[in-house]
N, C-alpha and C positions, 0 to 999 in steps of 0.2 A: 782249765778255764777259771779256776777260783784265783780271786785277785788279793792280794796281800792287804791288811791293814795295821797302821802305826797308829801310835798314840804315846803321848809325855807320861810313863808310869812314876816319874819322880819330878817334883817341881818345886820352886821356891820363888818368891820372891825378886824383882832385882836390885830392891835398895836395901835390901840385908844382909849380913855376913851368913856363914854356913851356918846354920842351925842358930843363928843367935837369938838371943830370950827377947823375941821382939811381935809386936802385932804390927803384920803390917794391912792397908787398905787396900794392897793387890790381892786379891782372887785369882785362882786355879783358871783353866779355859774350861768355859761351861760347859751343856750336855753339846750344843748344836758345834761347836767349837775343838772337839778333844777327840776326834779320830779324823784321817784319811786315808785314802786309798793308792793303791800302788804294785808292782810285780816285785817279785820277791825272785833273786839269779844267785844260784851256785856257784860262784869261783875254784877254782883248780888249788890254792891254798889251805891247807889243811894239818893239824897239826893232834893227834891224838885222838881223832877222831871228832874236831870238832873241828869248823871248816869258816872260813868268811864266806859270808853273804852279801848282797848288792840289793839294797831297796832301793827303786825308781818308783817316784810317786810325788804323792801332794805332802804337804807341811803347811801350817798357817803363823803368820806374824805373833801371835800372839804367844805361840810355842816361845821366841826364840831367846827372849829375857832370861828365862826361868826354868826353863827344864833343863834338867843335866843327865837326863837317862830317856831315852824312847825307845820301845818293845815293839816287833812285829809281828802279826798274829798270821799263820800261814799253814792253813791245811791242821788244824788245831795243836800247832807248838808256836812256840815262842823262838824269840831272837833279838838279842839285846845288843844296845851301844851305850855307853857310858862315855861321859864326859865333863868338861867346867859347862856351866851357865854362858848359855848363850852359843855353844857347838855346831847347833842347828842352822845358825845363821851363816854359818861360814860355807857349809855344805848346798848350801841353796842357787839355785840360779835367782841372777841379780833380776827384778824384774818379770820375776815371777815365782810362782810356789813351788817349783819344784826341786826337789833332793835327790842326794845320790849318798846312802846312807851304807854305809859298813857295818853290817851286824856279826855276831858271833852266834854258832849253834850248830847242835850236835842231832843231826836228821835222817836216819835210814831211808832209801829208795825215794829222796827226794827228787821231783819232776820240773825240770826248768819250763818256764812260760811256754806261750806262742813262740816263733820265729818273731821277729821285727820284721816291719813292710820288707819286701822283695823290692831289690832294686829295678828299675827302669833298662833296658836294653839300649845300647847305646844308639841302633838303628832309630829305638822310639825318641830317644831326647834329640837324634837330627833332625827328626820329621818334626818335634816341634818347636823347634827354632826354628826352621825354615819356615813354617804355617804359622806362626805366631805374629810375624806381621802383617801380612795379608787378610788376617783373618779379624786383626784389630781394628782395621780402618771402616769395617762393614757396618758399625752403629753401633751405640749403646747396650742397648741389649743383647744381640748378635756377642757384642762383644764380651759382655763377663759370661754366657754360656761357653763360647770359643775360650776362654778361660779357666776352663774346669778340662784338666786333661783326665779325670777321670772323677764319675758321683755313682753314688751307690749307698748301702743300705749295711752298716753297720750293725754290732751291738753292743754293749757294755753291761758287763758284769760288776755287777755290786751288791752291798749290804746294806746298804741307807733300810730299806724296809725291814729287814732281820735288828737293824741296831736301833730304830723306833719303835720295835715290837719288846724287843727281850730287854733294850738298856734304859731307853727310853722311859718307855710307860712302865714297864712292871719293876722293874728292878728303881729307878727315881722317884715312879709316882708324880712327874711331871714338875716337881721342884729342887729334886734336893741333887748337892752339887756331884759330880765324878770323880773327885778328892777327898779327902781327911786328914787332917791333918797328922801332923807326928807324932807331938803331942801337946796340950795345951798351950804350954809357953815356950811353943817353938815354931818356926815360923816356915815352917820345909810341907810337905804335901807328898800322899803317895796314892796311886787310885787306889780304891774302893775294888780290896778281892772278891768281890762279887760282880762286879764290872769287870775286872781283868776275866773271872772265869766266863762271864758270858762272852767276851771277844774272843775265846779259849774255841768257845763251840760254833759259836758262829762262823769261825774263820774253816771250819771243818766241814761243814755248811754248803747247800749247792746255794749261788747267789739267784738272784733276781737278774733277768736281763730285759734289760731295754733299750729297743730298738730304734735305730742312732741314722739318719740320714748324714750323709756325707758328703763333703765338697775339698776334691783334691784342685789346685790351681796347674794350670800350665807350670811344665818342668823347668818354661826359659823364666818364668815369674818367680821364682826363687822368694821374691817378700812380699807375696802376698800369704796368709794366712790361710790353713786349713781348718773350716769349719764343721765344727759337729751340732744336729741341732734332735733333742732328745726330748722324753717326756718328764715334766716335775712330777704325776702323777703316779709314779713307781710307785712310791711307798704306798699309797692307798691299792694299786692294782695288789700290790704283793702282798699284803693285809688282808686283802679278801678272800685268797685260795685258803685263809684259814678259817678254823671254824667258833671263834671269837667272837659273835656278832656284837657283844657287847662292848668289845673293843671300837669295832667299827663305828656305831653310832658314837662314842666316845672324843674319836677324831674329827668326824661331822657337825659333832657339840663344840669342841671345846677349839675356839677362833683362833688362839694363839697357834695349836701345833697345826688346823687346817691351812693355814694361811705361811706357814713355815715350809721351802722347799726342801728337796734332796740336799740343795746347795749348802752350806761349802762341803759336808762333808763328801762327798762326790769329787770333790777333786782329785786328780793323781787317777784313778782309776782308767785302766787300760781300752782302748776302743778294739773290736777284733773284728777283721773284715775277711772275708774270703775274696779268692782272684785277685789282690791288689794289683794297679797299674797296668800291666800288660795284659791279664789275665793268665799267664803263667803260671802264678802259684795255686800249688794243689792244695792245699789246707788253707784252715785260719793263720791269718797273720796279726800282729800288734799293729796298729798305724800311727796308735799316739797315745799322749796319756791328758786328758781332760784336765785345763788350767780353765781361771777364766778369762775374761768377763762373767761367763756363764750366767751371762743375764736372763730375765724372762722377756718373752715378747709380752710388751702393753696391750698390745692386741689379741696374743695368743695367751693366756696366761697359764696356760699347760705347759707350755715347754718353753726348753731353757738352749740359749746357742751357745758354745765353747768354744776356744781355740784351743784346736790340739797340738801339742807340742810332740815334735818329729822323736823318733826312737835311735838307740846306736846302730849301729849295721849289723850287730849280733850280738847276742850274750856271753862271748869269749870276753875274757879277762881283760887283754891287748885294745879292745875294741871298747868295753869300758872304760879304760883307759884314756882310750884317743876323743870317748863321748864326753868326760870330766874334764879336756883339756877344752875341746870345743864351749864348753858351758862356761868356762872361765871360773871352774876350781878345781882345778888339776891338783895342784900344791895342798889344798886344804883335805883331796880326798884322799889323795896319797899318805896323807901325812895320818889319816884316822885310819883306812886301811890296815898300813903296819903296826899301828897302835892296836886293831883289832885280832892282828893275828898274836902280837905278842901277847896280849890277854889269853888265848888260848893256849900258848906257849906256858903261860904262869899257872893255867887252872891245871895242866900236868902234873907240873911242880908240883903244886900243893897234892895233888894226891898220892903223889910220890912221897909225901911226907906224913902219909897217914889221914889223912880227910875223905872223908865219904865223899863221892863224885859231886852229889848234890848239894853239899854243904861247901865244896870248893865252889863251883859252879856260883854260889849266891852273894859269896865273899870279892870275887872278883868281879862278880857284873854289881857290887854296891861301891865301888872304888873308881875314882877319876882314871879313865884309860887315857885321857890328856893334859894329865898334869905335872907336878913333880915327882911322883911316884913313878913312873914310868919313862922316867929321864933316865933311868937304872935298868939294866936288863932282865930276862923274868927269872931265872931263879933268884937274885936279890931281891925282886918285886913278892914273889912266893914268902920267901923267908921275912923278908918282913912284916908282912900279914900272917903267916903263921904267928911270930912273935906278939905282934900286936894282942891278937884275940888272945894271947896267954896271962893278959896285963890286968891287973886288979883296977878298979874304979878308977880314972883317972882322966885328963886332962889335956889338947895339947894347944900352943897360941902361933905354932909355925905353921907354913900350908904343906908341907909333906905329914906332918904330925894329922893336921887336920883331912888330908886324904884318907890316910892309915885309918883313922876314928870311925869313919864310914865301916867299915869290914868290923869294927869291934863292936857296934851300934848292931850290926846286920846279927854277928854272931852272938851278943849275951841278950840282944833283947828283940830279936828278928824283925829289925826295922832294916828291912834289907829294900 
């Protein structure tokens, strides 16, 4: 049930060259801004024991300029994707926040998600087409209940109250930013490893659930939206089973973070319902993953409504596949996919060449997996990076040079 969380662990700038000796007036993505939620899928890819991975989840605009590397936090390991500035963007559905992200990682007895919703019986989608008309003409209201071929009582699994409690308030202090920079007169950003280890443990973490009412549309309504409508007041409920009291008034006091919902970082997070549609399914299933509006109601000011965006037909590979084509980035996840496996194809290499797992490991997740480096196959891609980190002080003004730099940055001065 625990749901995956991303976040930009490297970020820069977009009107700067890599690392150039520059101040710029862009800002990192704040506290409320620097994580989402999402499932985290095993693919059948695997190369040395280190395998591709498939995040489906949330992402935000402000990610897409600037960060060239996003980490998934999942059952407390890590899973990395490396790329140029602005990666993210290409990965995303148009029109909305969500990703379909290719990471790298090496995970013993790793547990795939829920199932995705159970399909509909083809008996059940005749009966309502046939019922769908007749059932429309009976009145306004009649009519959008006759609309809902199926409501019920979801829930959603999150961290919004774990990452207000541990990243938020104590590890912040309620001001200071989620980045640091690289170093003074350089203009690149990486989170704050005290922030990365708290998404470390949090992600290892049972979540918070909250309970998600649900509205599927008739099967012949194909565009109408599936609505989710949930409470903003997690984070305070999930706050109180602790024994903090002085946190708690804290939150009560202090207007800004009261007045601050789950939202956005809520987004991407999985909805899980049991019985879907027919009531055939015997377990939980995924039904969708929370984008927004995820407005609050004016009137309600507890809860927030979502549109949930539909899942693949399964978590096979093929099916991811045909889901990236559907989303209309088929090409762009393909294209990072094999970039992901060849990375793990290269972190072999290198320890085939003498490098400690972990120190291969940090070399290649600090290097553009979509750039000129890896226009080259991976034991070139290996041996070049070995060479590089063998290199005395030095310089480079080409962008394969400038990729390579990354890995010797990582290894002489652990700015990985």
């Amino acid at each position: 049930m625990n749901p995956a969380l991303v976040t930009p662990t490297r970020w820069a700038p977009t009107d700067g060259q890599r690392g150039a000796r520059t101040i710029s007036t862009q800002t990192p993505p704040d506290v409320f801004d620097f994580v989402r939620h999402g499932v985290l899928v095993k693919t059948d890819s695997c190369v040395g024991g280190s395998c591709v991975y498939v995040f489906i989840g949330g992402t935000s605009s402000s990610w897409f300029g600037g960060a060239d590397r996003l980490t998934v936090f999942q059952g407390g390991a890590e899973f990395v994707a490396t790329g140029n500035k602005g990666f993210a963007s290409s990965l995303t559905v148009k029109g909305y926040p969500l990703m379909m992200l290719p990471v790298k990682g090496g995970v013993k007895n790793f547990v795939q998600p829920y199932n995705p919703s159970c399909e509909v019986s083809a008996e059940q989608k005749l009966v309502n087409r046939l019922s769908g008309p007749v059932l429309r003409g009976i009145g306004m209201v009649q009519q959008a209940i006759n609309h809902l071929s199926w409501a019920g009582a979801g829930m959603i699994p999150t961290y919004v109250p774990e990452i207000l409690y541990d990243v938020y308030s104590r590890t912040l202090n309620y001001t200071t930013q989620v980045y640091q920079r690289e170093a003074p007169n350089r203009n690149r950003y990486f989170i704050v490893n005290s922030v990365r280890q708290k998404l470390i443990g949090i992600s290892d973490d049972s979540p918070t659930f909250l309970p998600t009412l649900i509205g599927m549309p008739d099967i012949s309504l194909m565009d109408l939206p599936t609505v989710a409508v949930y409470p903003n007041l997690g984070a305070v409920s999930g706050l109180c089973r602790r024994s903090d009291i002085n946190l708690i008034k804290q939150i009560f006091t202090d207007l800004d973070l009261y007045l601050k919902t789950q939202n956005p970082m809520i987004q991407g997070a999985p909805v899980l319902v049991g019985g879907l549609c027919t009531g055939e399914c015997s377990s939980l299933n995924v039904a969708g993953f929370i984008t927004p509006p995820s407005s609050t109601y004016l009137d309600l000011p507890q809860y927030s409504a979502s549109i949930l965006y539909p899942t693949p037909r399964s978590w096979a590979t093929q099916d991811l596949e045909d889901y990236a084509r559907q989303l209309g980035i088929y090409d762009q996840f393909m294209t990072s996919f094999n970039a992901t496996l060849k990375a793990a194809e290269a972190e072999v290499v290198l320890t085939s060449l003498g490098l400690e797992q972990e120190i291969a490991t940090k070399l290649i997740n600090s290097v553009s997996w979509l750039g000129s480096l890896f226009q080259h196959d991976a034991k070139d891609v290996a041996k070049m990076i070995n060479d590089e980190i063998k290199r005395e002080d030095h310089t480079h003004t080409d962008e394969l040079g400038q990729e390579l730099h990354d890995a010797y940055l990582c290894y002489r001065f652990g700015h990985c």
